[in-house]
TORLUM-689163 format. One record per residue: residue number from 1; residue in three letters; x, y, z of N, C-alpha, C in turn. Coordinates in steps of 0.1 Angstrom, whole numbers. Example, Ala and Ser with C-alpha at 12.3 -4.5 7.8 and 13.67 -1.06 7.14 Angstrom:
<tizas>
tiza i 1 | aa ALA | nc1 132 | nc2 -57 | nc3 78 | cac1 123 | cac2 -45 | cac3 78 | cc1 132 | cc2 -33 | cc3 78
tiza i 2 | aa SER | nc1 128 | nc2 -22 | nc3 71 | cac1 137 | cac2 -11 | cac3 71 | cc1 129 | cc2 0 | cc3 79
</tizas>
This chain:
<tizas>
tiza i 1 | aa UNK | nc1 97 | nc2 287 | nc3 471 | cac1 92 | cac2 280 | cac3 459 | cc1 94 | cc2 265 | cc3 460
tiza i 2 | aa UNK | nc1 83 | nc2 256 | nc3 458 | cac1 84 | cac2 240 | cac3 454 | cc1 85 | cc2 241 | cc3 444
tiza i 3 | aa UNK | nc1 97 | nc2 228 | nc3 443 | cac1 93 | cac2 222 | cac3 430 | cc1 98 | cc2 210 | cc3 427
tiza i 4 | aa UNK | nc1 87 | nc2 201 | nc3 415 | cac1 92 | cac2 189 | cac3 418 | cc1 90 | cc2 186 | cc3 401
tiza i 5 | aa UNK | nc1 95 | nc2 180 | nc3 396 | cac1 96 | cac2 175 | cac3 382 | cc1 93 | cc2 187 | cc3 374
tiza i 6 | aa UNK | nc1 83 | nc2 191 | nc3 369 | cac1 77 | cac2 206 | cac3 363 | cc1 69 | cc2 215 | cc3 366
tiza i 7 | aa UNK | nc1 66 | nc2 210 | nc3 379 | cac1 54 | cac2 216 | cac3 387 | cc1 64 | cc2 229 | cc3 399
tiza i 8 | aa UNK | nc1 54 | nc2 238 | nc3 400 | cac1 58 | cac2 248 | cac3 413 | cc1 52 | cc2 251 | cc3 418
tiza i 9 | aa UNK | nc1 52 | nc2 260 | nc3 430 | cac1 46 | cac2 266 | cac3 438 | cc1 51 | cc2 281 | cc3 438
tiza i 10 | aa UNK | nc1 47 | nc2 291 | nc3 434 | cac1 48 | cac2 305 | cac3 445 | cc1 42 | cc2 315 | cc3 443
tiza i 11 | aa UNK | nc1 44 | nc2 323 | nc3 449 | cac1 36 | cac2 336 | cac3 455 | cc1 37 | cc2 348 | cc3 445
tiza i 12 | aa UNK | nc1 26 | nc2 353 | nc3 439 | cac1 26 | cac2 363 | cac3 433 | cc1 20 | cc2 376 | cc3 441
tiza i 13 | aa UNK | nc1 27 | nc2 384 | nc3 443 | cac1 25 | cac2 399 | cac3 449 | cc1 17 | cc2 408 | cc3 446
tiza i 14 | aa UNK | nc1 15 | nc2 412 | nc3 430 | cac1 6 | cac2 416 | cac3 420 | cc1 -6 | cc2 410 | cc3 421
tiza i 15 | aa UNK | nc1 -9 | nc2 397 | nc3 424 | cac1 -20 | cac2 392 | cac3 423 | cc1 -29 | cc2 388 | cc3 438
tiza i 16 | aa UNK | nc1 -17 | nc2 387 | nc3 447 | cac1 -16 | cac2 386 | cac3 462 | cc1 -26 | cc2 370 | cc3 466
tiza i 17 | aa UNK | nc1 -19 | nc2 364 | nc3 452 | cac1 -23 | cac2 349 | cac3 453 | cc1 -10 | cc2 337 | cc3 452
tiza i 18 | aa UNK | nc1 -12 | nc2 326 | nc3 455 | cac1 -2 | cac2 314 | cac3 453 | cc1 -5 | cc2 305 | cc3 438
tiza i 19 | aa UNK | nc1 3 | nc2 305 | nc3 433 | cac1 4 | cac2 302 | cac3 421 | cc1 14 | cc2 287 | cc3 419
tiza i 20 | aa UNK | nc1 3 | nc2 280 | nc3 412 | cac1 8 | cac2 264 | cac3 411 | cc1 14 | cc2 266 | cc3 397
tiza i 21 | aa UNK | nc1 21 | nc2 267 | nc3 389 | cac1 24 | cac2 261 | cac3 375 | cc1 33 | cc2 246 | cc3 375
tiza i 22 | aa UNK | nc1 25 | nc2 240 | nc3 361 | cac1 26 | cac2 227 | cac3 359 | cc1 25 | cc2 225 | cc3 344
tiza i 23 | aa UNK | nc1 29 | nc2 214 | nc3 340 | cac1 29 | cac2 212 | cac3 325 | cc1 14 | cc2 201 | cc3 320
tiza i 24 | aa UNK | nc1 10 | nc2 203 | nc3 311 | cac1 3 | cac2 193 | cac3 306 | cc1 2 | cc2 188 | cc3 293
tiza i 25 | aa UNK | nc1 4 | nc2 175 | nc3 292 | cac1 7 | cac2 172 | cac3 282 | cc1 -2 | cc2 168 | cc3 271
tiza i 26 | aa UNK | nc1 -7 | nc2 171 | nc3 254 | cac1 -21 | cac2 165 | cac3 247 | cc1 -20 | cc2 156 | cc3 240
tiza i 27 | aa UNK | nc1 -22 | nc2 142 | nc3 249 | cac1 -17 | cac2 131 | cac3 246 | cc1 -20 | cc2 129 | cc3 231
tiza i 28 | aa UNK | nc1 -28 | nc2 133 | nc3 221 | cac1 -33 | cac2 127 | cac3 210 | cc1 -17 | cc2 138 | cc3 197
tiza i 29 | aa UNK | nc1 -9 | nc2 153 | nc3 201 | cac1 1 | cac2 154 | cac3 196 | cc1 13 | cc2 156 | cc3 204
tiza i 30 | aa UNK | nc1 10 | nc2 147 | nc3 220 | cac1 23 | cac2 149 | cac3 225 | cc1 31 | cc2 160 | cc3 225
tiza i 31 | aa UNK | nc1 25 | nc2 172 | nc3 227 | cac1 30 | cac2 186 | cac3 229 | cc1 25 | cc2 188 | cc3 241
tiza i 32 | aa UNK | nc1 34 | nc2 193 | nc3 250 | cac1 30 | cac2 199 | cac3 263 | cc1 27 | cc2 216 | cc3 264
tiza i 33 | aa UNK | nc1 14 | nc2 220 | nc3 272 | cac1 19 | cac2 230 | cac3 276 | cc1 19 | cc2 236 | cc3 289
tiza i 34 | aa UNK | nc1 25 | nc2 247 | nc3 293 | cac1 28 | cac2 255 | cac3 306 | cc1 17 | cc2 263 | cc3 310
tiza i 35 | aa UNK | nc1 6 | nc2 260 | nc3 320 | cac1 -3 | cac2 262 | cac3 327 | cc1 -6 | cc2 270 | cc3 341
tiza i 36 | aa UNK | nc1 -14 | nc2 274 | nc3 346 | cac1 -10 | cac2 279 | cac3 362 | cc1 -24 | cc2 281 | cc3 365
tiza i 37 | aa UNK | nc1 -23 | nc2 275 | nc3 380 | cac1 -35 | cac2 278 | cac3 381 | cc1 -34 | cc2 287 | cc3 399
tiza i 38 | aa UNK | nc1 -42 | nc2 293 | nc3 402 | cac1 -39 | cac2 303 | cac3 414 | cc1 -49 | cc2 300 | cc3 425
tiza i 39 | aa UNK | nc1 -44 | nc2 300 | nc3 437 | cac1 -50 | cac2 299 | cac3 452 | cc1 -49 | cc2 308 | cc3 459
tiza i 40 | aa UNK | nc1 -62 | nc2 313 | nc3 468 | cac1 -61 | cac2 322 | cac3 476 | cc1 -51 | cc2 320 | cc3 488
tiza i 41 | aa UNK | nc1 -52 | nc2 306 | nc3 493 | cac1 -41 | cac2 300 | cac3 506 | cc1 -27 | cc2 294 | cc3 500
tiza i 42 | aa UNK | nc1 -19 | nc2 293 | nc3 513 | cac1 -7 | cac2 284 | cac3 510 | cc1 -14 | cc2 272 | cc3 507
tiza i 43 | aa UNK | nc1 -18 | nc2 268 | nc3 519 | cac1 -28 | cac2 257 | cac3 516 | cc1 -34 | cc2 246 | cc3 506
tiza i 44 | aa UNK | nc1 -40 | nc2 258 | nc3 498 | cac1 -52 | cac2 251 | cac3 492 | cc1 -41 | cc2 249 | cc3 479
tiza i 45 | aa UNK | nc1 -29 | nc2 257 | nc3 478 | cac1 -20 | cac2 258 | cac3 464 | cc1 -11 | cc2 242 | cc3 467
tiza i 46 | aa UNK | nc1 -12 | nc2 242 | nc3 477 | cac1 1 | cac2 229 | cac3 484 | cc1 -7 | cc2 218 | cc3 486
tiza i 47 | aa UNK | nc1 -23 | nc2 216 | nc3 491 | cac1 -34 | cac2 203 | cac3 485 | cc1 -31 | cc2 202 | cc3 467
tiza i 48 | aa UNK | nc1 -32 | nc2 211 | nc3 457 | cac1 -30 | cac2 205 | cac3 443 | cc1 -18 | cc2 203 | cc3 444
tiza i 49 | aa UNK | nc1 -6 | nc2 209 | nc3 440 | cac1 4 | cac2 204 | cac3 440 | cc1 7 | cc2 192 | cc3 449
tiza i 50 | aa UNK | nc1 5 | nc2 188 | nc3 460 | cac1 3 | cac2 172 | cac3 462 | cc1 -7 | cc2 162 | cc3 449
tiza i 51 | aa UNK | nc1 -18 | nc2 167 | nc3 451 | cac1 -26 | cac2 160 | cac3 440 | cc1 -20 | cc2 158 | cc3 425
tiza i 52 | aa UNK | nc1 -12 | nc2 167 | nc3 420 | cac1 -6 | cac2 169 | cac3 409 | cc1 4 | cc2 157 | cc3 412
tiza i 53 | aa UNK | nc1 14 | nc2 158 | nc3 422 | cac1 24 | cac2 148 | cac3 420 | cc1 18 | cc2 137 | cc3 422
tiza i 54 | aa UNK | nc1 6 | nc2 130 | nc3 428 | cac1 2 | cac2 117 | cac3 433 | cc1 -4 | cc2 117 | cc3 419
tiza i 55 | aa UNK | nc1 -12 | nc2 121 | nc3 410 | cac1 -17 | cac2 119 | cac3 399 | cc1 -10 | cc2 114 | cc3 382
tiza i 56 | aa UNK | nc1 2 | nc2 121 | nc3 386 | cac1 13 | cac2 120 | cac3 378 | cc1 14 | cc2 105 | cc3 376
tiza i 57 | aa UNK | nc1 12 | nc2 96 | nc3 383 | cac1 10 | cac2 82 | cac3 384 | cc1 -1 | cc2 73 | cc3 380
tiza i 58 | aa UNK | nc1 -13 | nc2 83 | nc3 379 | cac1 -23 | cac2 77 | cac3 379 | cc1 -26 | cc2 78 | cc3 360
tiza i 59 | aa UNK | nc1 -28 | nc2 63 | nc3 356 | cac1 -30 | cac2 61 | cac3 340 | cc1 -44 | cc2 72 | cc3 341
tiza i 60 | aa UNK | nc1 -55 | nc2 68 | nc3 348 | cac1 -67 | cac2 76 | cac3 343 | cc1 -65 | cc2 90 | cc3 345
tiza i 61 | aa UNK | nc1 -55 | nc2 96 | nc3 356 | cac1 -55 | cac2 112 | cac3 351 | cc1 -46 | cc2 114 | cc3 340
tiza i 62 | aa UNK | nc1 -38 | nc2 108 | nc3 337 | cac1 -29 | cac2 111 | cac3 326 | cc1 -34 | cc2 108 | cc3 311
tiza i 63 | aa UNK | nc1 -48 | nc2 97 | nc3 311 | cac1 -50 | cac2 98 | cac3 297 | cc1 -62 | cc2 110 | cc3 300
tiza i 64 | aa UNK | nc1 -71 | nc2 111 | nc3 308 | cac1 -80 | cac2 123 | cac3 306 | cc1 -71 | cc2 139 | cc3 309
tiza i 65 | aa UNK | nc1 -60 | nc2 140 | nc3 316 | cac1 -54 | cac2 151 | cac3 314 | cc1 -58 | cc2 165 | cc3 310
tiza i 66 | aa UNK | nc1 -62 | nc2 173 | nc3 310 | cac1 -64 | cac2 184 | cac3 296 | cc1 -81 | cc2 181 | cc3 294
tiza i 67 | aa UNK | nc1 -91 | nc2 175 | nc3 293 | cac1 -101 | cac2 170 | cac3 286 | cc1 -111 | cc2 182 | cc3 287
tiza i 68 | aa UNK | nc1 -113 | nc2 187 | nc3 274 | cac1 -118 | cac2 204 | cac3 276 | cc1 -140 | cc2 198 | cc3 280
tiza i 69 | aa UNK | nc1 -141 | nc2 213 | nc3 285 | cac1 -155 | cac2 203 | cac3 294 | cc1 -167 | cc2 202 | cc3 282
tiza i 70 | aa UNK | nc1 -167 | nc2 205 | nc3 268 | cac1 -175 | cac2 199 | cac3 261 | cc1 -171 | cc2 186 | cc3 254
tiza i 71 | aa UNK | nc1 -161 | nc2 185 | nc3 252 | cac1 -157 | cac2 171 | cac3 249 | cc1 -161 | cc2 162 | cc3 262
tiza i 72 | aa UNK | nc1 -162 | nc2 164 | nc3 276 | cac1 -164 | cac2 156 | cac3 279 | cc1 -181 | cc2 154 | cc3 282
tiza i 73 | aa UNK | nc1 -188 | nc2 166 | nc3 281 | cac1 -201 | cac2 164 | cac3 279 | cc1 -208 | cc2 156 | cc3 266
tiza i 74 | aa UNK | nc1 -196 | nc2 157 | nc3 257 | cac1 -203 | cac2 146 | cac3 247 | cc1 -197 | cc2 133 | cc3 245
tiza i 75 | aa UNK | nc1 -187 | nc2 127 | nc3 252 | cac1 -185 | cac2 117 | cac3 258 | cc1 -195 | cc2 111 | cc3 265
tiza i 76 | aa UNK | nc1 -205 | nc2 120 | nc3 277 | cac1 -215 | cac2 115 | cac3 282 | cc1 -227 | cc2 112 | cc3 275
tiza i 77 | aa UNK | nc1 -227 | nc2 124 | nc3 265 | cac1 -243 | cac2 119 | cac3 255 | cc1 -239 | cc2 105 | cc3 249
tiza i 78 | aa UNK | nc1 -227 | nc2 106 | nc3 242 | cac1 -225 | cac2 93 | cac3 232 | cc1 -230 | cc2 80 | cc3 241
tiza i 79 | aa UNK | nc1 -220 | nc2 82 | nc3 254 | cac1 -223 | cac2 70 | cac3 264 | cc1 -240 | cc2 64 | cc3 269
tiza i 80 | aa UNK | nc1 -246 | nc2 78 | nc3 267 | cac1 -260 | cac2 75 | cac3 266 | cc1 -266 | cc2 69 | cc3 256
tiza i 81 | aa UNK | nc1 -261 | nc2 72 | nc3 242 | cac1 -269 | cac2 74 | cac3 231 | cc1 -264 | cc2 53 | cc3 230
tiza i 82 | aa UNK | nc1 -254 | nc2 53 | nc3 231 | cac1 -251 | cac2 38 | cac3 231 | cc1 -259 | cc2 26 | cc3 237
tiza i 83 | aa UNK | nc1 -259 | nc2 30 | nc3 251 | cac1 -268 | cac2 23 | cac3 264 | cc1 -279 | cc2 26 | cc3 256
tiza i 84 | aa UNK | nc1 -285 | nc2 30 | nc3 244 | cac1 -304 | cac2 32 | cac3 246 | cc1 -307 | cc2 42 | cc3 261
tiza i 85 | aa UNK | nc1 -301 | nc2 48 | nc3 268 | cac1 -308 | cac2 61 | cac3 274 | cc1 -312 | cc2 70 | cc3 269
tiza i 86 | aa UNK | nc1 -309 | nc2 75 | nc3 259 | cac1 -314 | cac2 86 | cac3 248 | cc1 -316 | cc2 83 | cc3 233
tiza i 87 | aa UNK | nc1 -326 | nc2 83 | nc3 231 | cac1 -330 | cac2 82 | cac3 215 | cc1 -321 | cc2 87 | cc3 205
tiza i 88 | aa UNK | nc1 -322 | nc2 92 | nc3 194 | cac1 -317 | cac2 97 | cac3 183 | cc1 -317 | cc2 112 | cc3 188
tiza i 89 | aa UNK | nc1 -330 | nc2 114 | nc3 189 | cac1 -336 | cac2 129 | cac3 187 | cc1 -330 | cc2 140 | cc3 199
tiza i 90 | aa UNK | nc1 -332 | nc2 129 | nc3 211 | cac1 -327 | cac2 136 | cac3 227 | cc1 -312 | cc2 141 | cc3 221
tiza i 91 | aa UNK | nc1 -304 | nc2 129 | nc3 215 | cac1 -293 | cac2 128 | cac3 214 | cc1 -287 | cc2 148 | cc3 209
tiza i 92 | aa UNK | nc1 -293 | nc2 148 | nc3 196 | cac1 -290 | cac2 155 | cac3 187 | cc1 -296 | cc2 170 | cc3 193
tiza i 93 | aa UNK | nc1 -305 | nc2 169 | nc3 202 | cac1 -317 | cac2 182 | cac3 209 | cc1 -296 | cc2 185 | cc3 219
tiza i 94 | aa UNK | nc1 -293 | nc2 177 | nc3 228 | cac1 -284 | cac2 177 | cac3 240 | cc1 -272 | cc2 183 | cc3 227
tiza i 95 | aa UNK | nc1 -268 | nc2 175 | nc3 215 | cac1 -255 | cac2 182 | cac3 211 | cc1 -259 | cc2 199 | cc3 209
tiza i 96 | aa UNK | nc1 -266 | nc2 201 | nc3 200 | cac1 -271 | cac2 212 | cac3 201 | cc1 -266 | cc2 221 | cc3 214
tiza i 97 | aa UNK | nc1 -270 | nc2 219 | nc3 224 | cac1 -269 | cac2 224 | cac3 236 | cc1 -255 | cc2 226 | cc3 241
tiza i 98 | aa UNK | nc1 -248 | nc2 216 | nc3 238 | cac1 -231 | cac2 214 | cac3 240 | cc1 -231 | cc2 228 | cc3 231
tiza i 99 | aa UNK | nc1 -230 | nc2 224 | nc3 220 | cac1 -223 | cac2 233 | cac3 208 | cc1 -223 | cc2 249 | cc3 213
tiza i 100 | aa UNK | nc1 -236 | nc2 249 | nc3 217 | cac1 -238 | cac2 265 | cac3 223 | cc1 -228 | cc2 269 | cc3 232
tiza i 101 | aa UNK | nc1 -229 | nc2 262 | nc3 241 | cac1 -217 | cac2 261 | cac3 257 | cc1 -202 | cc2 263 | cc3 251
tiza i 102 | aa UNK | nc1 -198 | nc2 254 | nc3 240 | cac1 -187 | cac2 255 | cac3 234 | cc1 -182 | cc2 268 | cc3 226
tiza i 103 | aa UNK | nc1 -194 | nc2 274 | nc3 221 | cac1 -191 | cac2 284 | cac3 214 | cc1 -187 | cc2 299 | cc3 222
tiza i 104 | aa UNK | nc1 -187 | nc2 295 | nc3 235 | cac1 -188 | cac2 308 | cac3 241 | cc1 -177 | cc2 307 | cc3 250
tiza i 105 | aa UNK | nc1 -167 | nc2 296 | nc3 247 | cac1 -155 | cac2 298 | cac3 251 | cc1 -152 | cc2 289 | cc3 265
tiza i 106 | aa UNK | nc1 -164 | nc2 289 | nc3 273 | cac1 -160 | cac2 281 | cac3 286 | cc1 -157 | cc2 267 | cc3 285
tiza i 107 | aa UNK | nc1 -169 | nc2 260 | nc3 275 | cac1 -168 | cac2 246 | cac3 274 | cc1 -155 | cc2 239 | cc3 259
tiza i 108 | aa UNK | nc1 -148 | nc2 249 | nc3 260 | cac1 -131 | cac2 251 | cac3 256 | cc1 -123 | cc2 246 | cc3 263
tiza i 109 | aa UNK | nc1 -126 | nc2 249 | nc3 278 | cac1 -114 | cac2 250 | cac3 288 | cc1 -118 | cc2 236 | cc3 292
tiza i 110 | aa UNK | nc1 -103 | nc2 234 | nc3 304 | cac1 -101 | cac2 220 | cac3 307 | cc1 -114 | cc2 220 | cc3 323
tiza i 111 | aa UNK | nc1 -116 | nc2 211 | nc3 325 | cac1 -123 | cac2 205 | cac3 333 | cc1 -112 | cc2 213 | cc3 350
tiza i 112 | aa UNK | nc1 -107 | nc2 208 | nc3 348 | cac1 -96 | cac2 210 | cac3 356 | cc1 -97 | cc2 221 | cc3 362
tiza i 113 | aa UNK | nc1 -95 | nc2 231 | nc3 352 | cac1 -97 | cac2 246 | cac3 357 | cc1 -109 | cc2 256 | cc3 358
tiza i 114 | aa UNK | nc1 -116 | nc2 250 | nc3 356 | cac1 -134 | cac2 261 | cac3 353 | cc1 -135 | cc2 262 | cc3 368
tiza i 115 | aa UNK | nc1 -140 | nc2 276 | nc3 371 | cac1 -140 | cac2 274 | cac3 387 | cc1 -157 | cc2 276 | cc3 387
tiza i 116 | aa UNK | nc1 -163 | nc2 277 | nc3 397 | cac1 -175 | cac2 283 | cac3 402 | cc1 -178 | cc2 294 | cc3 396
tiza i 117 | aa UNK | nc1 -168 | nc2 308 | nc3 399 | cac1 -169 | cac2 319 | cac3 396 | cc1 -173 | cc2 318 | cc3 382
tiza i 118 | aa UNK | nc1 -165 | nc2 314 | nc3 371 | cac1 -169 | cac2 311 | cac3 357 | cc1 -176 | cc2 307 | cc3 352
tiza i 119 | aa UNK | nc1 -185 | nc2 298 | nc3 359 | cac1 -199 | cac2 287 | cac3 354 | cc1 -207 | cc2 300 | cc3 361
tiza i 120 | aa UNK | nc1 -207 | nc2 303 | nc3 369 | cac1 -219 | cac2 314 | cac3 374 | cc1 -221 | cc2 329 | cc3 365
tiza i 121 | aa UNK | nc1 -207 | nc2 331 | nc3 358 | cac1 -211 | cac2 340 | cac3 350 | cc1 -214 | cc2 338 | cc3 340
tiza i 122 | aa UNK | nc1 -212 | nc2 325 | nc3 335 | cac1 -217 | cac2 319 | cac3 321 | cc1 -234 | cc2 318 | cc3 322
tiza i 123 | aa UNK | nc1 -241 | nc2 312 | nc3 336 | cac1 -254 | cac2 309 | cac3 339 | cc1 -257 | cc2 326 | cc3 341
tiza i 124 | aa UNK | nc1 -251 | nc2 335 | nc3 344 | cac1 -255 | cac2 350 | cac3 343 | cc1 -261 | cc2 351 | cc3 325
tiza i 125 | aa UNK | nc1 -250 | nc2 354 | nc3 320 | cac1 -252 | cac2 357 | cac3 308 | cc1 -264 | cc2 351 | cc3 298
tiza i 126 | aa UNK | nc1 -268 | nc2 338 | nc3 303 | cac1 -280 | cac2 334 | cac3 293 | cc1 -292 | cc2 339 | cc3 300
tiza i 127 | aa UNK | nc1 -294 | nc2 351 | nc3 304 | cac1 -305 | cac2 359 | cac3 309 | cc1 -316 | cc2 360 | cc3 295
tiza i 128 | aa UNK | nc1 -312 | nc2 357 | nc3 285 | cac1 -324 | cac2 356 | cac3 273 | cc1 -328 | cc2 345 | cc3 271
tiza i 129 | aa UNK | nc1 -325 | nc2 331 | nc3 276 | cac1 -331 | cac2 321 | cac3 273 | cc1 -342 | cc2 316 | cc3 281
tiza i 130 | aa UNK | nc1 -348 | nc2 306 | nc3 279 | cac1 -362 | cac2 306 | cac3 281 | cc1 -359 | cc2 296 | cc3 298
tiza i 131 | aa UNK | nc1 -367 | nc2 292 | nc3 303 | cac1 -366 | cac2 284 | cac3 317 | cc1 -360 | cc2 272 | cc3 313
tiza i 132 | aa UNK | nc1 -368 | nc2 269 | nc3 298 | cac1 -363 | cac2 251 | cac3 296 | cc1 -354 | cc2 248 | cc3 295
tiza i 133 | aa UNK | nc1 -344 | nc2 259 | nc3 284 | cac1 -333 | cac2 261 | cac3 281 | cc1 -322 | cc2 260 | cc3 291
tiza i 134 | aa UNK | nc1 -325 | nc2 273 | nc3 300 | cac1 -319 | cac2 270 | cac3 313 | cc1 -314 | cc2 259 | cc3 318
tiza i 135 | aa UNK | nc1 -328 | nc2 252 | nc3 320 | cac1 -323 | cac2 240 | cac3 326 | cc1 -315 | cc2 230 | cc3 323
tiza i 136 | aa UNK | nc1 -312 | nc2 228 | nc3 307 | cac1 -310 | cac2 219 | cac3 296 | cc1 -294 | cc2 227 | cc3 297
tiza i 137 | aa UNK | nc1 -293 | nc2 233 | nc3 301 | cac1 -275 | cac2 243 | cac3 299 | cc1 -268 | cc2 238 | cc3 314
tiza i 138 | aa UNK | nc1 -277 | nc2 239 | nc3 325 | cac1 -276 | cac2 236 | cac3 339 | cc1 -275 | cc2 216 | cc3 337
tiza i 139 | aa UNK | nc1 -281 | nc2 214 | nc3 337 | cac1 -281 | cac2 196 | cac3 332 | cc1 -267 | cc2 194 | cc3 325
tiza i 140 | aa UNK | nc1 -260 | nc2 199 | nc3 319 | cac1 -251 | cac2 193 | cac3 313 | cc1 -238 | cc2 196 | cc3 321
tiza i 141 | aa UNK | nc1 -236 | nc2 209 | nc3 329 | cac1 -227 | cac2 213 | cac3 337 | cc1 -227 | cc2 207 | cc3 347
tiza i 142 | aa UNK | nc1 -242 | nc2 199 | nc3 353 | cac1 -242 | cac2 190 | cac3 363 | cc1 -236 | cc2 177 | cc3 361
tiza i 143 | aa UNK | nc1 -243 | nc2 170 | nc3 348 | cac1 -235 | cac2 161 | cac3 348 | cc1 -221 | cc2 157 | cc3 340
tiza i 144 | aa UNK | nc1 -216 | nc2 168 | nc3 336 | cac1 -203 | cac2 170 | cac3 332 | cc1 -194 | cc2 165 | cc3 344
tiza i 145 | aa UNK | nc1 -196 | nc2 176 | nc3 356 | cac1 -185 | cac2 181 | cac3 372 | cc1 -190 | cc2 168 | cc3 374
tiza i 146 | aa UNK | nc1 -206 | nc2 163 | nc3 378 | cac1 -211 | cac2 149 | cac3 383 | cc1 -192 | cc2 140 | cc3 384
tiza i 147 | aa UNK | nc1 -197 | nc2 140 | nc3 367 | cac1 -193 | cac2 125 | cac3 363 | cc1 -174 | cc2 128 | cc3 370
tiza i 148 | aa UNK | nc1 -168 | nc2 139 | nc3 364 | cac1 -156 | cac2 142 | cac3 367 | cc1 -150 | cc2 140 | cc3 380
tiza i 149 | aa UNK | nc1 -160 | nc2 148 | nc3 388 | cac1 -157 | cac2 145 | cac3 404 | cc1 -160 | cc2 130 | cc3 406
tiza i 150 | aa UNK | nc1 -164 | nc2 121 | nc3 404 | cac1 -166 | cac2 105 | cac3 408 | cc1 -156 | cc2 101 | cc3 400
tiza i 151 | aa UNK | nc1 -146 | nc2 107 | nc3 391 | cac1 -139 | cac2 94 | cac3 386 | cc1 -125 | cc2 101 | cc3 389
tiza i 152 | aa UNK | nc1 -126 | nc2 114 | nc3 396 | cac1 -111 | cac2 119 | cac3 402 | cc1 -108 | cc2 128 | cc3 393
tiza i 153 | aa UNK | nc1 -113 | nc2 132 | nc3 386 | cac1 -106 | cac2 143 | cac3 372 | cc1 -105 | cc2 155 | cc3 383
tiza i 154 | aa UNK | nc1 -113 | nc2 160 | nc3 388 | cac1 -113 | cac2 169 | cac3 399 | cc1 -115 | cc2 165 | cc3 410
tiza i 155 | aa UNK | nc1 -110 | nc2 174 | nc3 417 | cac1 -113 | cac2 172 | cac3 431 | cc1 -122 | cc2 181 | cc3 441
tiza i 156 | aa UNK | nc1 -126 | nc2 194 | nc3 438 | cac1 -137 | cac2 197 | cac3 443 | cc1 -148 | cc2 204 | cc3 429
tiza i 157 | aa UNK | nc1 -160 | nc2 197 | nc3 433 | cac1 -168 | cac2 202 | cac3 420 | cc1 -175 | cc2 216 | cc3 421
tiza i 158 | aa UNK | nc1 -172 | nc2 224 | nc3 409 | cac1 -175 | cac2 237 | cac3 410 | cc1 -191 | cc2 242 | cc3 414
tiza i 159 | aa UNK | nc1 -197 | nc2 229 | nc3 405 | cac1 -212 | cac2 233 | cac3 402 | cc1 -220 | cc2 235 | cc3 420
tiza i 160 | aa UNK | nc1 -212 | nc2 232 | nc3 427 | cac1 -222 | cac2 228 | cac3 448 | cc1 -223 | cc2 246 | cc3 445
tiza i 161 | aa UNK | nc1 -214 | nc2 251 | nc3 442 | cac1 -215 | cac2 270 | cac3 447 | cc1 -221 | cc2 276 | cc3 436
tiza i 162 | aa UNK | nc1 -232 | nc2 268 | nc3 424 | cac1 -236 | cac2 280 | cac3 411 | cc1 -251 | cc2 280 | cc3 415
tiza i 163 | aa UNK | nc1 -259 | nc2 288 | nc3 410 | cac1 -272 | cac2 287 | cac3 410 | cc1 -278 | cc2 292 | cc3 397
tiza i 164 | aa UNK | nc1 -288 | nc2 288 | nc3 391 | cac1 -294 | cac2 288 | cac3 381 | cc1 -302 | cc2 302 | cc3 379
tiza i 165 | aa UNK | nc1 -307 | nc2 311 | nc3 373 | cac1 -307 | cac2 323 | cac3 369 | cc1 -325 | cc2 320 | cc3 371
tiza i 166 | aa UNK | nc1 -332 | nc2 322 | nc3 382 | cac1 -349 | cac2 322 | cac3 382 | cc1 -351 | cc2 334 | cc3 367
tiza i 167 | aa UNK | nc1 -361 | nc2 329 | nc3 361 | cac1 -366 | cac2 335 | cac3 350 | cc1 -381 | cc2 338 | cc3 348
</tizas>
């Protein structure tokens, strides 16, 4: 077992995976909580837990920390709606779109942790919506991971392994 400040490393047998737990803190009521997230390799559990302690330093992972992935998809519309990239109407068509994603629990969770597996069953399940829609649900998970992965929030983006549901 590693460990370094709050963070670990080890091996769960039940699960026959490597298990990182670490704390995170919600900067807006400074309550922390106890997290874990699981790896198939020693490996790949011992690349985050490096990233976790190099991060620990870093102001921008520490104030985005935790940033559940509809909040930050509407972080992106606003940033649009400001620039004049999207009108009023786009604006208000795209929250809509969030809200739905939010309601169903994934666009809840932190950025951090949504894996591939999870976005592909979420893009399973809208097997009733229309092609446009699709795409408009797909668009926002793209540029949600997009934006995340280019500014370090993550380090590998889920969306390279999902595919969209042909209708």
């Amino acid at each position: 077992m590693k460990s370094k400040s709050n963070s670990s490393i080890y091996y769960d047998k039940n699960k026959n995976k490597y298990i990182v737990s670490y704390s995170i803190k919600n900067n807006e009521t400074g309550e922390k909580k106890r997290t874990r997230r699981s790896f198939n390799t020693k490996e790949d559990a011992e690349d985050f837990f490096k990233e976790l302690e190099y991060k620990k330093g870093d102001k921008i992972f520490i104030k985005n920390n935790g940033i559940p992935l509809c909040e930050l998809m509407k972080f992106i519309v606003e940033r649009k709606l400001k620039t004049n990239r999207v009108g009023a109407h786009q604006y208000g068509k795209t929250l809509k779109i969030i809200d739905r994603i939010e309601k169903a629990g994934i666009g809840k969770k932190d950025i951090s942790e949504i894996t591939s597996e999870e976005i592909q069953d979420y893009f399973n399940s809208l097997i009733n919506y229309s092609n446009h829609y699709m795409e408009k649900f797909t668009e926002q998970f793209s540029k949600a991971f997009s934006y995340a992965y280019n500014k370090g929030y993550i380090r590998i983006n889920p969306m390279a392994d999902t595919y969209r549901l042909a209708i």
